[in-house]
C-alpha positions in Angstrom: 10.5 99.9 2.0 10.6 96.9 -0.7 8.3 94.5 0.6 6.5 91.1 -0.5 3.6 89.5 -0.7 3.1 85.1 -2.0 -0.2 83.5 -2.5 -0.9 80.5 -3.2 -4.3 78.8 -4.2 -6.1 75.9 -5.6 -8.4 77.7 -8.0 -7.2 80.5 -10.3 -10.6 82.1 -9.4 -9.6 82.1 -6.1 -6.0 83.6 -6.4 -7.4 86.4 -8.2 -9.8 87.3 -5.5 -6.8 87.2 -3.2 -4.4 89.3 -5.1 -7.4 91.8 -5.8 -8.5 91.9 -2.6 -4.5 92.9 -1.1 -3.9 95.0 -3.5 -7.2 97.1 -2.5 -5.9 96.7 1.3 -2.7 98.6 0.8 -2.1 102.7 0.9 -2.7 104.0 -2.5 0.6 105.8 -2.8 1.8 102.2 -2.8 3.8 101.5 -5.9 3.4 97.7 -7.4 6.4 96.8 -8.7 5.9 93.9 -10.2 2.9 90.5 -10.1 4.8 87.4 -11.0 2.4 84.2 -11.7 2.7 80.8 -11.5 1.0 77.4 -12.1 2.3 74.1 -11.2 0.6 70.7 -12.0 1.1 67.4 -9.9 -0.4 63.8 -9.7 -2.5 63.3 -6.8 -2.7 60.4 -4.6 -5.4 58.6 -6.6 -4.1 59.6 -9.9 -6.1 63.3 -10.5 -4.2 66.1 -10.9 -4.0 68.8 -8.7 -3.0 72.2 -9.8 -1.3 75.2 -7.8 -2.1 78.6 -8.8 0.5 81.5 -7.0 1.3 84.8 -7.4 4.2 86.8 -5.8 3.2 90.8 -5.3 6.5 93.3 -5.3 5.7 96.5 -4.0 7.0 99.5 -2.7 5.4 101.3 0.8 4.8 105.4 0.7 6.9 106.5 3.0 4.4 107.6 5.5 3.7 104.1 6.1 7.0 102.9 6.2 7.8 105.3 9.2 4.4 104.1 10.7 5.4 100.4 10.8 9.3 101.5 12.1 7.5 103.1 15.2 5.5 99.7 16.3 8.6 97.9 16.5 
């Protein structure tokens, strides 16, 4: 099964802690596909600007745990 993953963070710091940490969380037959990144800048209210660090995880489940998640539906 072909499933994603988006995160999205203020600090780049913190958006690789949360992509590392996923990608430690799934099976380890699980096959990234692909880590697309992203950083978007915008003016703040008062003038600073704020930046918006995100990340968008394609990956593909083993098998075993694709039957697994079928049966708690």
């Amino acid at each position: 099964m072909l499933a994603v993953k988006i995160f999205d963070e203020e600090h780049e710091e913190d958006l690789e802690s949360a992509v590392n940490d996923f990608l430690q969380s799934i099976p380890s037959k699980t096959e990234v596909i692909d880590i697309q990144f992203r950083v978007a800048v915008a003016e703040g209210a008062s003038g600073e600007q704020v930046f918006c660090f995100s990340a968008m995880v394609v990956y593909r489940l083993p098998e075993a745990a694709t039957r697994v998640e079928r049966n708690r539906r």
